[in-house]
N, C-alpha and C positions, 0 to 999 in steps of 0.2 A: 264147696266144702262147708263142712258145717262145723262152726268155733264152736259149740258146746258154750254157747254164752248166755243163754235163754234164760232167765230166771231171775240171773247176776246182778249185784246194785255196782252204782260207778258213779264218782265223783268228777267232774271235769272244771279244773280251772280256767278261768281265763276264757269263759267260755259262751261271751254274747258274739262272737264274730269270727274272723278268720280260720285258724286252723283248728280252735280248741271248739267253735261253732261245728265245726266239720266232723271232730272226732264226736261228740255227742250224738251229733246225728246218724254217724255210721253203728255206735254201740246203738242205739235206740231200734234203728233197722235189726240187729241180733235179738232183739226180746230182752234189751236191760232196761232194767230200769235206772234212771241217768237223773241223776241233780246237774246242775251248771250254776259255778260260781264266779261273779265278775263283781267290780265294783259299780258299777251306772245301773240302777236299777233301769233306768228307759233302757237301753241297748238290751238287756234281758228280757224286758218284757217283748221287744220287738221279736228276739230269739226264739222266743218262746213261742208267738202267735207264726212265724215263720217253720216253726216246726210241727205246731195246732193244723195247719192248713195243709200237709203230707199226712195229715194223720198219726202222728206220735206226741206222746206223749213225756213231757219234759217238764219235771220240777228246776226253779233257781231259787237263789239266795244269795243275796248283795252282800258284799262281804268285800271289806277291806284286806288283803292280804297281808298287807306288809305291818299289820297289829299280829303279835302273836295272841291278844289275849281274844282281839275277834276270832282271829282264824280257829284258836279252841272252842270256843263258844258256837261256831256255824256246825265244828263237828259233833259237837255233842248234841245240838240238835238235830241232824244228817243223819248221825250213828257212823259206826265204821264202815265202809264199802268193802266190796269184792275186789275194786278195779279205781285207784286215782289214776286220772292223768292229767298234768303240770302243765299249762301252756299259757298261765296267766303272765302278766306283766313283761313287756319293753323296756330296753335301757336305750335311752335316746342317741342316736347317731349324734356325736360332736365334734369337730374339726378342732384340730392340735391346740389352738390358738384361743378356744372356749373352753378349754378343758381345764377342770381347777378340781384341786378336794371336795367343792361341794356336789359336782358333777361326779364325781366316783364315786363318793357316798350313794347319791340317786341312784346309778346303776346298779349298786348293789342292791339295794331298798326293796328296785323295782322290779330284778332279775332274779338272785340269787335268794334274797331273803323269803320272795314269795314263796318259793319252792318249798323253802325248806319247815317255813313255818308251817306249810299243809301236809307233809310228809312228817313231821315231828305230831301231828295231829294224830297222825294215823297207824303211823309203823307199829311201835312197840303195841298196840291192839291186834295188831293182825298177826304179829309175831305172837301174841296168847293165842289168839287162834288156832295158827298154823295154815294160816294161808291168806293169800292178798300178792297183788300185783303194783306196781308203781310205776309208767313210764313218763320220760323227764321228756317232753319235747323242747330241745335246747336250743342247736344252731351251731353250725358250720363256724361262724367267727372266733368260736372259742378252741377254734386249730390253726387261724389264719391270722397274723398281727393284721390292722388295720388303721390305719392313724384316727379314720373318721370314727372306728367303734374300738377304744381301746378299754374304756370303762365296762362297757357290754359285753365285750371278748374275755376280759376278764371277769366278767360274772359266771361267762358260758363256761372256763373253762374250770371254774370249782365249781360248778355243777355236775361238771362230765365227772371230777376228782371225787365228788361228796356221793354222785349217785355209786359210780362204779363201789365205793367204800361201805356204803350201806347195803348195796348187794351182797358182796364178800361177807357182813358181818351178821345177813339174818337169810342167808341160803339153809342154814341147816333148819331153819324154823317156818321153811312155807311161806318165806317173801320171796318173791322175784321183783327187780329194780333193771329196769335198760334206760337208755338215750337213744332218740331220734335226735340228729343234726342235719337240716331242712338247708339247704343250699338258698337260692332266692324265690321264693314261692308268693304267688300274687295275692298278695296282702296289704293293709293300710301299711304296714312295715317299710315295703318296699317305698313307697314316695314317701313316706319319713327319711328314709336315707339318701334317696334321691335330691331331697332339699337339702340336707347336711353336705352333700357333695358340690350342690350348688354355689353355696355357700363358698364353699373351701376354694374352689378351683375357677368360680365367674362362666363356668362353660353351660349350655344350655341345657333342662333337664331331658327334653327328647334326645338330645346325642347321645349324655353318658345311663339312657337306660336302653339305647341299641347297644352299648359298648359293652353296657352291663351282660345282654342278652348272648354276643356275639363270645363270650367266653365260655358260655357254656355247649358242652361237647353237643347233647342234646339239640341242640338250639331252640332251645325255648326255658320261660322260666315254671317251676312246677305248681302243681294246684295243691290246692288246701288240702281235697278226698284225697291225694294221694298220699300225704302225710298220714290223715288219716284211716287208710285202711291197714299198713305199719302198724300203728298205733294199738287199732285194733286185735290184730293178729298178735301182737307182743303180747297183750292185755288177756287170752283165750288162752287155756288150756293145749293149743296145738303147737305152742310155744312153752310149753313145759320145763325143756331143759336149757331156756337162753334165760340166763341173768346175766348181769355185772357187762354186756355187750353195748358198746356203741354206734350206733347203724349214722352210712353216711346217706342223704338224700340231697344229691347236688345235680341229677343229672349228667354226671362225668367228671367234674370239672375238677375235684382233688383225687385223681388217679395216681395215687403211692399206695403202698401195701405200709 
């Protein structure tokens, strides 16, 4: 199928590694043209020569997110894209007992705020436009309490609140806005939480990431590309009439309507 993507600029946060690595490189396969924003200049540049050597071609820019005065500034050097997608910043897995105000603060800093400062970058340009795309890749925690990620869960789920909102509020102006919510996808993520579990419960980390594995329907946990080819598709024209929609990617595992 062909996304009709060919030409199109795209912004990607969070974007020297896991998922948001993944979605750069599947728009770049379509003929976009792709900036990738993260803060580690080394991990970009690594990004970058990693995608040099497939043959595509990938602008970045080190950029702090959680500055709103950076994050306007990288846009206005960028200009406004065709296509953001949000995948920058973690909130760190923390067990009940670490958990304090300064930790909730991070969480948000590092989750929520990210988001929203590259999206406040962007919207109301695209809304002059009339047209531009925005998908949030969030996560499944922000449906599921967790004691280990309640600061996280709680960024995930004013994300899910603020995208679907911003959908609703510039549908009539040629923005579309979705959520991807990633179940456990093999990530630096995953042993970050692995270790916070550790922590929590003394038990060893090879057991509780078979336990981990063993709940999901699929039996397995999912890949980066596969987030990313979602991502993708939301982002394309062949997804025209989906806004304000929150897609689950768990491999089975929250089966409720």
């Amino acid at each position: 199928m062909d996304l009709q993507l060919s030409g199109k600029t795209a912004v990607v946060t969070g974007a020297s590694k896991g998922i948001g690595l993944a979605c750069a490189e599947a728009l770049a396969w379509e003929g976009v043209k792709v900036t990738g924003i993260s803060r580690d200049p080394g991990n970009l540049a690594k990004a970058q020569e990693a995608l040099a050597a497939k043959g595509l071609s990938y602008d970045v820019e080190a950029v702090d997110l959680t500055d709103p005065d950076a994050t306007k500034a990288a846009f206005e050097r960028i200009g406004v894209p065709d296509i953001l997608i949000n995948c920058a910043g973690a909130a760190r897995r923390t067990p009940v007992d670490e958990l304090d105000s300064k930790a909730l603060h991070a969480a948000m800093d590092a989750k929520y705020f990210t988001y929203m400062h590259a999206t406040e970058a962007v919207i109301g340009a695209m809304a002059a436009r009339g047209s531009g795309v925005i998908v949030n890749v969030v996560g499944q925690g922000g449906r599921a309490a967790n004691p280990l990620h309640i600061g996280g869960g709680a960024a995930n789920a004013a994300l899910m609140l603020a995208s679907a909102g911003y959908a609703k509020a510039y549908a009539g102006r040629g923005v579309r806005v979705n959520v991807i919510n990633p179940g456990t996808t093999r990530t630096g993520r995953v042993d970050e939480g692995l270790e916070a579990a550790v922590r929590a419960t003394g038990r060893p980390k090879e057991e509780l990431l078979e336990e981990l594995v063993a709940e999901i329907p699929m039996g397995r946990a999912g890949e980066p590309e596969e987030v990313a080819n979602v991502a993708v598709f939301l982002a394309s024209p062949r997804a025209s009439y989906v806004t304000a929609s929150i897609i689950t990617m768990d491999g089975g595992t929250t089966a409720g309507i």
